[in-house]
KOLNU-239054 format. One line per 5 residues: number of its first residue (from 1); for each residue x, y, z of N, C-alpha, C. Coordinates in pm, whole numbers, plus 50000, padded with zeros to 5 digits. Layout:
REM residues N
NUM	X Y Z X Y Z X Y Z  ...
END
This chain:
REM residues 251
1	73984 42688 19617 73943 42592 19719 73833 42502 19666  73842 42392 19703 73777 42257 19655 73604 42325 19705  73490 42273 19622 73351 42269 19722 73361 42147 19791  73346 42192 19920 73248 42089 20051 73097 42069 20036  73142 41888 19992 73017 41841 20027 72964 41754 20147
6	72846 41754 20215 72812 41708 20280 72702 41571 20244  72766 41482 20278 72655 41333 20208 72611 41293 20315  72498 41300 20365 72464 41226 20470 72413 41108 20399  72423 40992 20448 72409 40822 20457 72533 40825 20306  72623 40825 20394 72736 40805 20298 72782 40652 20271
11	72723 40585 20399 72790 40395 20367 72675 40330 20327  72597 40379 20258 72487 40315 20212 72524 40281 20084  72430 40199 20024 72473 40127 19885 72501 40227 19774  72401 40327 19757 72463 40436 19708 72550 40553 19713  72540 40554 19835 72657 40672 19924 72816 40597 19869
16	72797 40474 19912 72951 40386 19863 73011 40420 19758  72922 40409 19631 72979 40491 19500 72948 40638 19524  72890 40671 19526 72890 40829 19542 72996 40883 19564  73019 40846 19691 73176 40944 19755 73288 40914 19689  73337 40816 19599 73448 40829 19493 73404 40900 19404
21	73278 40882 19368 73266 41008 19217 73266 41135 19239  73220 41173 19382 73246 41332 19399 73407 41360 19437  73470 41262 19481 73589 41331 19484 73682 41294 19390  73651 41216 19233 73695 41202 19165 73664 41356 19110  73537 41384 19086 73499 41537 19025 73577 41633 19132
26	73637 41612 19218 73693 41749 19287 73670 41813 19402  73540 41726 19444 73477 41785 19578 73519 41729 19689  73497 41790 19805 73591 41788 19947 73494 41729 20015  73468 41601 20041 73330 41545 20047 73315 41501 20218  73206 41549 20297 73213 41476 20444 73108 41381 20478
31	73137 41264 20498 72980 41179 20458 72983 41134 20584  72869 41116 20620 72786 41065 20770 72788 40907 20797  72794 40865 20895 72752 40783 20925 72703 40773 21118  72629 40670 21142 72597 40660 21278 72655 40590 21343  72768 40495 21267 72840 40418 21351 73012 40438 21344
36	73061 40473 21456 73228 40493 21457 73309 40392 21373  73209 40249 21386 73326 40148 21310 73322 40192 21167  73224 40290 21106 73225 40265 20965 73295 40402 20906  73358 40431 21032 73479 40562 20967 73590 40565 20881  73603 40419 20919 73765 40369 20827 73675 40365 20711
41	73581 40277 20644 73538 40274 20492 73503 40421 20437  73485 40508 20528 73468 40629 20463 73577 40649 20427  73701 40656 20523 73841 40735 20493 73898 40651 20372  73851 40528 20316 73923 40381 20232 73829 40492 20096  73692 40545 20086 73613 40569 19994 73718 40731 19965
46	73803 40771 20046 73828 40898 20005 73731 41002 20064  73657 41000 20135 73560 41076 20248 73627 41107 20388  73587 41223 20435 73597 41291 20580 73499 41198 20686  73528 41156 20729 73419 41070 20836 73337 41178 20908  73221 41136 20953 73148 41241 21020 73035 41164 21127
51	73042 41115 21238 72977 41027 21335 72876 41098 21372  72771 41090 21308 72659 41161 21340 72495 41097 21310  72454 41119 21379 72247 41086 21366 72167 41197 21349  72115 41176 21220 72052 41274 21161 71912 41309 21258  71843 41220 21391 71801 41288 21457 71856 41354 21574
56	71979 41333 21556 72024 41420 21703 72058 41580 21623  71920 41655 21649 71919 41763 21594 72026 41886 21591  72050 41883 21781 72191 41992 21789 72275 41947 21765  72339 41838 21762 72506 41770 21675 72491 41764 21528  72406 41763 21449 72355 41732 21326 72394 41909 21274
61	72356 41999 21361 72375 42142 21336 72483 42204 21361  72563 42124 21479 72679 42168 21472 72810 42114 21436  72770 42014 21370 72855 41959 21274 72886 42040 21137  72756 42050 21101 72732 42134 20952 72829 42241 20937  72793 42353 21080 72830 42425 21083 72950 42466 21109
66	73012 42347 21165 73218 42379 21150 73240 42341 21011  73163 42235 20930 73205 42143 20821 73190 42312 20661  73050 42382 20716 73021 42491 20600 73022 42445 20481  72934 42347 20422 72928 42284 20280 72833 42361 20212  72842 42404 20098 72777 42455 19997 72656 42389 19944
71	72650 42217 19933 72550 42170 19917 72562 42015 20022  72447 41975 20043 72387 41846 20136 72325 41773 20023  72408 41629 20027 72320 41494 19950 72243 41411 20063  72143 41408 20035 72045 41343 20151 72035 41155 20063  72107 41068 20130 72097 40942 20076 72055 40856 20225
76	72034 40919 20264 71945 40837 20422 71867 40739 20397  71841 40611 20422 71732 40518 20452 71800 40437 20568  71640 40395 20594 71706 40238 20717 71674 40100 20695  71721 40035 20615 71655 39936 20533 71762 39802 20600  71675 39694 20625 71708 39593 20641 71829 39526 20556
81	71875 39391 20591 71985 39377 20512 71937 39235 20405  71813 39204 20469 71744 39111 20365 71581 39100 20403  71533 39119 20262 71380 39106 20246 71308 39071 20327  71325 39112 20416 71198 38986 20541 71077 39059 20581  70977 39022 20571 70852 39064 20576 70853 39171 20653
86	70925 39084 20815 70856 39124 20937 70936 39273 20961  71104 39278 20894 71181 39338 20905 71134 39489 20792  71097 39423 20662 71050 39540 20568 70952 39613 20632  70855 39561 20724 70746 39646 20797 70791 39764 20860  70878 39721 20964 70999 39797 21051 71015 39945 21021
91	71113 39862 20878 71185 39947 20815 71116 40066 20751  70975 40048 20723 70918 40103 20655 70820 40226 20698  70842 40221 20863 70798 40336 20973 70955 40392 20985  71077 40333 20999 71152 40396 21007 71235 40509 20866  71210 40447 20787 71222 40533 20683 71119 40664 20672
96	70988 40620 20668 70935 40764 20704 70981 40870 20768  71023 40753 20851 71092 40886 20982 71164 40982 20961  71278 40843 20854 71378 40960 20861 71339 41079 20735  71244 41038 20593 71215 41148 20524 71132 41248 20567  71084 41241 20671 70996 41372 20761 71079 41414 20857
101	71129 41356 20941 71227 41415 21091 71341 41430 21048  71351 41296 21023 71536 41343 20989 71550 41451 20867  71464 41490 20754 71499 41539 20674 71461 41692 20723  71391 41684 20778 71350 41898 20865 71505 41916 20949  71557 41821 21007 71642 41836 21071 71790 41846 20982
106	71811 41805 20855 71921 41786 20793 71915 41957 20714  71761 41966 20686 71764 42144 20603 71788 42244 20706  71735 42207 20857 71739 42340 20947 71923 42285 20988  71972 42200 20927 72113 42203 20956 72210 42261 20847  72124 42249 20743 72227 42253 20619 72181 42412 20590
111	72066 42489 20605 72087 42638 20599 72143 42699 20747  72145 42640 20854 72205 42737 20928 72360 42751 20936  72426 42640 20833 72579 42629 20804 72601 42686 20646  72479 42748 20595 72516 42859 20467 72482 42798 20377  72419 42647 20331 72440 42575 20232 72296 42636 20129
116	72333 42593 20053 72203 42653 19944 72153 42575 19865  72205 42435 19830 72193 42354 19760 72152 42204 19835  72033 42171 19838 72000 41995 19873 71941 41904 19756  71997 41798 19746 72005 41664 19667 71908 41585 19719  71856 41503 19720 71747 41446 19818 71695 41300 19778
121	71726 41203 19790 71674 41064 19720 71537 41031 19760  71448 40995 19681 71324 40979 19683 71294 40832 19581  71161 40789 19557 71137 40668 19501 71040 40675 19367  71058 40601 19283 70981 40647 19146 70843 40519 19150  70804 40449 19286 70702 40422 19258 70582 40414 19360
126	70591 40582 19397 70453 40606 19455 70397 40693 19387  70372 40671 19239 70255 40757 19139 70127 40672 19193  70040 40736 19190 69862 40687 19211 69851 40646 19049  69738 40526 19062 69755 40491 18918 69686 40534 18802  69706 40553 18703 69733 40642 18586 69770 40649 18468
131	69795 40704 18381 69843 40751 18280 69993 40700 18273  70030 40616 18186 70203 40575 18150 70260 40550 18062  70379 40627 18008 70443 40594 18164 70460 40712 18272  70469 40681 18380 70437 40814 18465 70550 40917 18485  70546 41050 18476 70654 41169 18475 70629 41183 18570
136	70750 41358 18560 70732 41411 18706 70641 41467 18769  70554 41514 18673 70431 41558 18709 70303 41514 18744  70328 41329 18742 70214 41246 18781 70170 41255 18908  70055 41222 18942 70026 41259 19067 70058 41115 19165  70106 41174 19300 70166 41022 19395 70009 40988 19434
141	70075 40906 19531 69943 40778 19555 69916 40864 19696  69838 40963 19682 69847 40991 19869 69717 40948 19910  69663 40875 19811 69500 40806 19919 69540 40647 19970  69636 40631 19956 69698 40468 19959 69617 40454 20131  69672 40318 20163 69634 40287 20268 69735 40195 20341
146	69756 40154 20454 69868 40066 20526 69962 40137 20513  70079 40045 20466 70191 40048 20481 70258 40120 20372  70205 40116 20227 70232 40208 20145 70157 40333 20154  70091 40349 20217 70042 40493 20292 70142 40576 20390  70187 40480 20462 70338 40523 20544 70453 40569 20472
151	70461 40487 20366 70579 40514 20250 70532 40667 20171  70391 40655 20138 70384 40787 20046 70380 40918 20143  70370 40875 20283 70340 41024 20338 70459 41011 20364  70562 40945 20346 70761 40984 20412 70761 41087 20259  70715 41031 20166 70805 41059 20028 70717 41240 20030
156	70633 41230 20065 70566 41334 20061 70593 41473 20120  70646 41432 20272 70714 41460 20362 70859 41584 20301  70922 41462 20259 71051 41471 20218 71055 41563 20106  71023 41547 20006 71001 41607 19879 70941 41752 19922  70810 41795 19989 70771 41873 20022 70823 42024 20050
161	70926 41899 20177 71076 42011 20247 71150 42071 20171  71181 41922 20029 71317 41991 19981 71263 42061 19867  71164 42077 19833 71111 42137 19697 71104 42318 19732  71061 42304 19866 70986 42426 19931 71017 42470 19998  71160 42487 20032 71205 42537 20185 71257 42683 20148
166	71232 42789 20161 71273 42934 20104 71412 42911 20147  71493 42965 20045 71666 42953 20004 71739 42869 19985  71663 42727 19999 71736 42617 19940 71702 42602 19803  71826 42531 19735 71754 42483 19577 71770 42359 19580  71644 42271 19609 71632 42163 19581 71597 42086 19479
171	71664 41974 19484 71710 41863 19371 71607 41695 19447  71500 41685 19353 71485 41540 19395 71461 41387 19284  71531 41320 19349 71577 41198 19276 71499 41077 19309  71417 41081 19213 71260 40944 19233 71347 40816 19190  71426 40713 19300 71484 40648 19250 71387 40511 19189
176	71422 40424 19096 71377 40275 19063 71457 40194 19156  71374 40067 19127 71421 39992 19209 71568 39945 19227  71667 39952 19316 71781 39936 19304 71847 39780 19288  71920 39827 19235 72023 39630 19214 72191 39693 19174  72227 39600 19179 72398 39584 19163 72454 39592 19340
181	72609 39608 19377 72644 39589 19458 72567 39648 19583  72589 39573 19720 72514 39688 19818 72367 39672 19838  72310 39623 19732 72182 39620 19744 72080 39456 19753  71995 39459 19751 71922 39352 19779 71902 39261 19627  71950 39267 19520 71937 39229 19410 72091 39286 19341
186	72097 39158 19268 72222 39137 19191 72175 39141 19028  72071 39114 19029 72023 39172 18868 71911 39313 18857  71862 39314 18744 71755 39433 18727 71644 39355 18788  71565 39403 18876 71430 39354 18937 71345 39462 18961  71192 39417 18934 71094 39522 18934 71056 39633 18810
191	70959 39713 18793 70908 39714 18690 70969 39853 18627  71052 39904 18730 71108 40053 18692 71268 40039 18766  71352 39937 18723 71479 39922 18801 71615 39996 18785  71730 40005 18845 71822 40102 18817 71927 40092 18864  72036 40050 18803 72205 40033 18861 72173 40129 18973
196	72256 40075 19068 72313 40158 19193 72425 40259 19173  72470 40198 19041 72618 40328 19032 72526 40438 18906  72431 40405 18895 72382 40461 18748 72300 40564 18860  72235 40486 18995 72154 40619 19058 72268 40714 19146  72399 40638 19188 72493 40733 19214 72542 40849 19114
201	72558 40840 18981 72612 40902 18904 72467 41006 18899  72372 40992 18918 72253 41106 18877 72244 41196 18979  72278 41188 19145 72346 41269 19201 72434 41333 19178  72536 41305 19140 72660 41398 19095 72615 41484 19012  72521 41402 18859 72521 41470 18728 72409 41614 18848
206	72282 41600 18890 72261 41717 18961 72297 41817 19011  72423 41798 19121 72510 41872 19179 72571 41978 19074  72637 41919 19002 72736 41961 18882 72626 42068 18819  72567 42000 18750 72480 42096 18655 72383 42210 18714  72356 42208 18876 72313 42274 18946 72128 42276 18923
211	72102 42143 18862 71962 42071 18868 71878 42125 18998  71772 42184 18962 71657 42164 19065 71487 42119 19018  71437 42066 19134 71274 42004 19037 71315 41847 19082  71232 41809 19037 71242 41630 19060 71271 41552 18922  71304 41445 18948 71365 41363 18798 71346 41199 18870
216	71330 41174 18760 71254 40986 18747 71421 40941 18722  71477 40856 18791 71598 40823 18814 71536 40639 18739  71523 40595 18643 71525 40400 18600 71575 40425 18450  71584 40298 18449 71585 40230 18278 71476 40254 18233  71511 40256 18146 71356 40222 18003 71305 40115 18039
221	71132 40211 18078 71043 40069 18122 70929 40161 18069  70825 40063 18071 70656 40116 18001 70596 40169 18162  70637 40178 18280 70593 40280 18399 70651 40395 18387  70737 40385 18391 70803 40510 18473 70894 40568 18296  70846 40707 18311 71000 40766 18207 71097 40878 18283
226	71193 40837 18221 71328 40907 18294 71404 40994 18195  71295 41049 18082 71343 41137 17956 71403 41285 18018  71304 41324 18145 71406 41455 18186 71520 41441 18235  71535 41342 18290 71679 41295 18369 71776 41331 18219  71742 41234 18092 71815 41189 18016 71852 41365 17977
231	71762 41434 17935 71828 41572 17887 71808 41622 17942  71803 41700 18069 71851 41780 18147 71958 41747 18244  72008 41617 18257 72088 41597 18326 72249 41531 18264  72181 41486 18115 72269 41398 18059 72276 41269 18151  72172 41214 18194 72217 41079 18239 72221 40959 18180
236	72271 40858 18204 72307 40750 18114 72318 40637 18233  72134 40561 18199 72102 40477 18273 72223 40326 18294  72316 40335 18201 72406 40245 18154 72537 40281 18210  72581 40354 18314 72665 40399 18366 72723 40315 18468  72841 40311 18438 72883 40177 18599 73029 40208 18617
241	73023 40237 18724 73140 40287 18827 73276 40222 18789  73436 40270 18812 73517 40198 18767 73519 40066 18827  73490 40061 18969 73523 39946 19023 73423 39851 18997  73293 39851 18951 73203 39794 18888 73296 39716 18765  73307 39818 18663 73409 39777 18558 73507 39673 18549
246	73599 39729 18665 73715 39616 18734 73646 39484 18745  73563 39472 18846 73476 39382 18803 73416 39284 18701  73451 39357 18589 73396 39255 18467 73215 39331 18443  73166 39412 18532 73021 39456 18543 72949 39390 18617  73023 39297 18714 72941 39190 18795 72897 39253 18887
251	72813 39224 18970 72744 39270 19074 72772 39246 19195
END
């Protein structure tokens, strides 16, 4: 029998590639979303649709628990669909949210349906500043203030849960800044950046290899290094999805 996976934020820019590569690798994959219309692109991606809100705590649990997946990919954010100040502000209390609430609520869902294994996307640039380029062991920015104070206590939040929750083995993925399809940038942008199919494929490579600890998910940049990714995970920042390919590599 195939493993069941559970992807929550499966129509997200990375969830999109994701769910062909896990069920290209073999897995029986059920990915989330909050909206009914976006069931058909799951079923088009080769995914189980699953209409669910990661704060509606008792459906969130009893979903899990008919579904019984072995491991949970946490690719949740709530991010606007273009850069706008007023909108990034927003977004940026609601994302907390969901790496503190929604994410207590996705582990007290994903161990009471047996699972043992969580994946968890996180960001590679809330190191406090320092020493670089910065590993996994750099210390985050938790004296920040505003709005990137909001951001480091989600990431903090989040990471916390999945590092530390007795019987889960958690996996966390400090992503760079994203570009290629899906996302807000069509080239590399920012100082630690990272294909979208290149941060999809570092999920999988986790899963597979049964990775736990945190890993710097970018390209070669003078901030951030992503050398444990590279050998412990075999990742290959240069990785791009077939349909990327089809593409020509365009974005």
């Amino acid at each position: 029998m195939s493993e069941k996976i559970f992807l929550a934020g499966a129509t997200g820019a990375i969830g999109t590639v994701l769910v062909p590569l896990l069920v290209d690798a073999g897995y029986v994959v059920y990915g989330s979303t909050r909206q009914q219309a976006r069931a058909e692109k799951l079923k088009s991606l080769g995914a189980i649709p699953v209409v669910v809100d990661v704060f509606d705590a008792k459906a969130l649990a009893a979903e899990l628990m008919r579904i019984a997946p072995t491991a949970v990919i946490h690719q949740l954010t709530d991010l606007p669909q273009q850069l706008d100040p007023q909108a990034m502000a927003e977004a940026g209390l609601r994302n907390a949210r969901i790496r503190s609430a929604g994410t207590r609520n996705l582990i007290a869902a994903a161990l009471a349906a047996g699972a043992t294994r969580m994946i968890a996307q996180s960001i590679a640039w809330a190191y406090a500043n320092g020493r670089q380029p910065y590993v996994e062991e750099s210390a985050l920015d938790t004296n920040a203030e505003g709005a990137r104070r909001v951001s480091i206590d989600g990431v903090v939040a989040l990471e916390t849960q999945v590092l530390q929750t007795p019987g889960l083995a958690g996996t966390v993925l400090r992503y760079g800044q994203l570009y290629g399809p899906g996302t807000w940038n069509a080239e590399a942008k920012g100082v630690s950046p990272v294909h979208v199919d290149a941060a999809a494929q570092a999920a999988l490579l986790a899963l597979q290899k049964e990775a736990v600890g945190i890993f710097n998910i970018a390209e070669d940049n003078a901030e951030v290094s992503s050398a444990k990714a590279r050998k412990q995970l075999a990742w290959d920042p240069a990785f791009r999805s077939q349909q990327t390919t089809k593409n020509g590599g365009k974005s």
